[in-house]
C-alpha positions in Angstrom: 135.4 -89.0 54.8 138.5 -86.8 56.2 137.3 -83.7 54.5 133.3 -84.7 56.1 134.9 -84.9 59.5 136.7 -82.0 59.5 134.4 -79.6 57.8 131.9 -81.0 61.1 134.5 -80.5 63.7 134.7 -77.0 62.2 131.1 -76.2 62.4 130.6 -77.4 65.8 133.6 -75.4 66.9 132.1 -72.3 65.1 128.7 -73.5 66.3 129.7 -73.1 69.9 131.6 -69.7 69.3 128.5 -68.2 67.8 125.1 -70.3 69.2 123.1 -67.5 68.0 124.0 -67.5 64.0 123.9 -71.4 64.1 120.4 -71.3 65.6 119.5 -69.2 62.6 121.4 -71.2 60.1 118.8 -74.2 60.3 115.6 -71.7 59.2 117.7 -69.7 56.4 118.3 -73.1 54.8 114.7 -73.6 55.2 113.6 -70.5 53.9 116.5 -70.6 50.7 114.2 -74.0 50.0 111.4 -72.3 49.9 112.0 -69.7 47.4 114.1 -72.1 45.5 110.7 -73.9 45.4 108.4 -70.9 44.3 110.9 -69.9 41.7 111.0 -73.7 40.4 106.9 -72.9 39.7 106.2 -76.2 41.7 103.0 -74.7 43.1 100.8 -71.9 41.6 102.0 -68.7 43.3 98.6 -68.3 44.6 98.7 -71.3 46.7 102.4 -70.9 48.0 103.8 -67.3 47.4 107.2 -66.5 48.4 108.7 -65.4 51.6 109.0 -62.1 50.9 105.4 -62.0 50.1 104.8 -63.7 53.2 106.9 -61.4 55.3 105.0 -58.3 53.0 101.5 -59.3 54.3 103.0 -59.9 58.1 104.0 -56.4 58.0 100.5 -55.1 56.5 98.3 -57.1 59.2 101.1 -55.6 62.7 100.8 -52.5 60.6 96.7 -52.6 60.6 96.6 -54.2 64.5 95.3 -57.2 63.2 98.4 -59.7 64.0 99.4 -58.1 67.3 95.8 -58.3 68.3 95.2 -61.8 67.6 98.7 -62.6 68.8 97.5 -61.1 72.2 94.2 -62.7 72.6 95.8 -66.3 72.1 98.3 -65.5 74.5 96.1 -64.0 77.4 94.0 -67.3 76.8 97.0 -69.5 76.9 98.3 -67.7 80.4 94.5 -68.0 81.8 94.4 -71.6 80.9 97.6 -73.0 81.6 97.3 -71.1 85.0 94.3 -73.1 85.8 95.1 -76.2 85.3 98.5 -76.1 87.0 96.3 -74.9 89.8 94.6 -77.7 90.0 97.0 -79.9 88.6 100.3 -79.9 91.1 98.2 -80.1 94.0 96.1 -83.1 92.6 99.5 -84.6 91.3 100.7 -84.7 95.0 97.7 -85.6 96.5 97.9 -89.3 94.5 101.4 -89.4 95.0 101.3 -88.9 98.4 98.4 -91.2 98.9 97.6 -94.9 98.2 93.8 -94.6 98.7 93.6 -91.5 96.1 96.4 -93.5 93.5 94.2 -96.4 93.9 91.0 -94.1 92.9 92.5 -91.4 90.6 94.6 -93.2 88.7 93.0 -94.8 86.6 90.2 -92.0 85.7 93.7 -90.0 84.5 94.2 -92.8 82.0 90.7 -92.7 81.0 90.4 -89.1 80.2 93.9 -88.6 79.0 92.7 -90.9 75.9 90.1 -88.5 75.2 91.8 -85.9 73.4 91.0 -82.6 74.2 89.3 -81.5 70.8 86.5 -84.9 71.3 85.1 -82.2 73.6 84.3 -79.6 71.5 80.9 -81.0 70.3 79.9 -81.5 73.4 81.4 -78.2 74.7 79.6 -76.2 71.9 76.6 -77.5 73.4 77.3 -77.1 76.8 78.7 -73.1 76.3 78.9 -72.2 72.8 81.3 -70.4 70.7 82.9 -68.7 73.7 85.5 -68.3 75.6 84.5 -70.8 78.2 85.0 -73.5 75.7 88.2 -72.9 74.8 89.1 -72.4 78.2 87.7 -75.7 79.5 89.9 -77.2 76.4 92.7 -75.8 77.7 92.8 -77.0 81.3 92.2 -80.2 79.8 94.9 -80.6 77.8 97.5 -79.0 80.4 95.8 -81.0 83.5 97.3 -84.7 82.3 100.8 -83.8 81.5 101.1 -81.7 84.6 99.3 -84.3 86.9 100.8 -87.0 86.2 104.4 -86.3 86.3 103.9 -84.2 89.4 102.6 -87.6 90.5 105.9 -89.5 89.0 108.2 -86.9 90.6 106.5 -87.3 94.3 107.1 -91.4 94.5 110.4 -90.7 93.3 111.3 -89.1 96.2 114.5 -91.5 97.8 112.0 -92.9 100.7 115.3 -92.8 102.8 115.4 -88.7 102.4 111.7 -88.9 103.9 113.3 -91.0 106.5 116.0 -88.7 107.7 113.9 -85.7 107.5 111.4 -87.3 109.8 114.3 -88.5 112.3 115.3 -85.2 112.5 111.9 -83.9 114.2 110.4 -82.4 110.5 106.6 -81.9 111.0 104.6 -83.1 107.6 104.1 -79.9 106.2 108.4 -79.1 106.3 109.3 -82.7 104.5 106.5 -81.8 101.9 107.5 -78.3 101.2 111.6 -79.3 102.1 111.8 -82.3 100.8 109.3 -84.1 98.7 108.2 -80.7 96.7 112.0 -80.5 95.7 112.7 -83.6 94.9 109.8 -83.7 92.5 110.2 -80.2 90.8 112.3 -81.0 87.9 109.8 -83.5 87.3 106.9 -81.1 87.6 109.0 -78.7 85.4 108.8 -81.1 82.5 105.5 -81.7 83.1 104.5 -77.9 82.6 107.0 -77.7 79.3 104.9 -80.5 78.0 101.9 -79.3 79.0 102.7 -76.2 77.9 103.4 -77.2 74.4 100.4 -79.5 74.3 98.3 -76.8 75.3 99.3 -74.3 72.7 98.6 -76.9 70.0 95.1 -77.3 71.6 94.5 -74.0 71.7 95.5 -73.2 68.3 92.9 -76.0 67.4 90.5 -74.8 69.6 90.0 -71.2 67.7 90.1 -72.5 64.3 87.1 -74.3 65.4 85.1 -71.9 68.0 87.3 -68.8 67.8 86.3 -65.4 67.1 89.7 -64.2 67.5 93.2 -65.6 68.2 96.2 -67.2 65.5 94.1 -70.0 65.3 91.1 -67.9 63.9 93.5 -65.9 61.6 94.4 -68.6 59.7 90.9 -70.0 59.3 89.3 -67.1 58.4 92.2 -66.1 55.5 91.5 -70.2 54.3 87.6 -69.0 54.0 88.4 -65.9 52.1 90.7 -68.0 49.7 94.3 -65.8 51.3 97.7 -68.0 51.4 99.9 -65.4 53.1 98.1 -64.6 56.4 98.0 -69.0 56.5 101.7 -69.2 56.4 102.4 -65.9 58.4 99.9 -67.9 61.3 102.4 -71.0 61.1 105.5 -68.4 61.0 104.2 -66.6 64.2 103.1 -70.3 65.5 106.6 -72.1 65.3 108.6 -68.8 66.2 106.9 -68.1 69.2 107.1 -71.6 70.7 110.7 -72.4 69.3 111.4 -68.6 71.7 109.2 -69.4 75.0 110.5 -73.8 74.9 114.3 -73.4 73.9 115.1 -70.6 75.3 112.7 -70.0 78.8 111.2 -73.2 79.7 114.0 -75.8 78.6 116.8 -73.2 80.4 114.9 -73.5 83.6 113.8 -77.1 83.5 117.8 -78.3 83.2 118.5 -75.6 85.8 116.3 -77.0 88.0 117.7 -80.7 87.7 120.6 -79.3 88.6 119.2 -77.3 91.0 118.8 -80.7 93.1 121.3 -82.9 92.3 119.2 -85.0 89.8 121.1 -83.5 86.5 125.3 -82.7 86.5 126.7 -80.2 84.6 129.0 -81.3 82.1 
């Protein structure tokens, strides 16, 4: 147990010296497993090749345009439709948590909905505008909308009523306690509510193209399971879990405990 502790003690110390190698240590494990796996002859090599085959047929399909192309449409759709329904969203979120007459009415139509997930829409949707980009849109800005709503609305009646109080004591018109006061105090709140929505809306989209895409990750992988391909498969779910481990840990989770400590509502240790 001695030799257990220590040997821990010493990888957190060398953890902490060198955050970048012990993020990587994790996935080379992983990826030691996996070959250890393919040269065990578990699986037929046709239906899990190796990783250097793997990163082999991710450098033929950047090489051809193929990867980067798809990579961008998913993106630009992701960007569109996240944009949208934080649009709507925040100002919707404040809106019921602002007011009892549109809490009373709103809120329970956000529980309905939010148990519809996003993809029970699609037959519908396919009826409605076809294999297009509107559908995958509308998907989108359904899946970000809940998240996003809903703790925008947690973070506004959170707000310490006695902060309201004082502002308005001290001759603060409405709009300067919502924009000085309440939006603040409900930001880190809202900031976890776009990382959630975020990441629910990049599964959904991912989803979305595998059923109605043309183009996109999503369609990648789909259309390399129709034509009987592995790699391109497992390159999509590289690319996938990459990407999002990038944008989460190191963009939206920075910024969402900077903001809590932004206002008071996280401490730095």
């Amino acid at each position: 147990m001695k030799w257990l502790q220590s040997s821990s003690q010493a990888y957190a110390h060398w953890a902490g010296r060198h955050a970048f190698l012990a993020t990587l240590a994790p996935f080379a494990l992983l990826v030691v497993l996996w070959q250890v796996v393919v040269w065990m002859g578990v699986f037929p090599r046709v239906f899990l090749p190796g990783p250097a085959d793997v990163l082999a047929r991710a450098g033929d399909l950047v090489y051809k345009g193929i990867l980067t192309g798809y990579l961008s449409d998913s993106l630009i759709r992701l960007a569109v439709g996240t944009t949208a329904g934080v649009i709507v969203a925040i100002p919707l979120g404040v809106l019921i948590g602002l007011n009892r007459t549109a809490h009373w009415l709103c809120w329970p139509i956000l529980l309905f909905f939010q148990a519809i997930g996003d993809i029970a829409w699609l037959p519908i949707l396919l009826v409605w505008f076809g294999f297009g980009l509107e559908t995958i849109t509308f998907v989108l800005v359904y899946t970000v909308l809940f998240p996003v709503t809903m703790n925008t609305v947690l973070g506004v009646r959170s707000v310490p009523e006695q902060l309201l109080r004082a502002a308005r004591s001290l001759g603060a018109s409405r709009v300067r306690v919502l924009f000085e006061v309440i939006l603040p105090g409900a930001l880190p709140n809202i900031m976890t509510g776009l990382r959630n929505g975020l990441a629910f809306g990049w599964r959904a989209l991912i989803a979305a193209e595998i059923i109605v895409g043309t183009s996109g990750i999503g369609f990648l992988m789909f259309d390399a399971r129709r034509a009987g391909s592995v790699e391109p498969i497992l390159v999509g779910l590289v690319v996938l879990g990459v990407l999002w481990y990038l944008v989460d840990g190191w963009i939206l989770a920075p910024i969402e405990r900077l903001t809590g400590q932004r206002w008071g509502l996280v401490t730095q240790d």
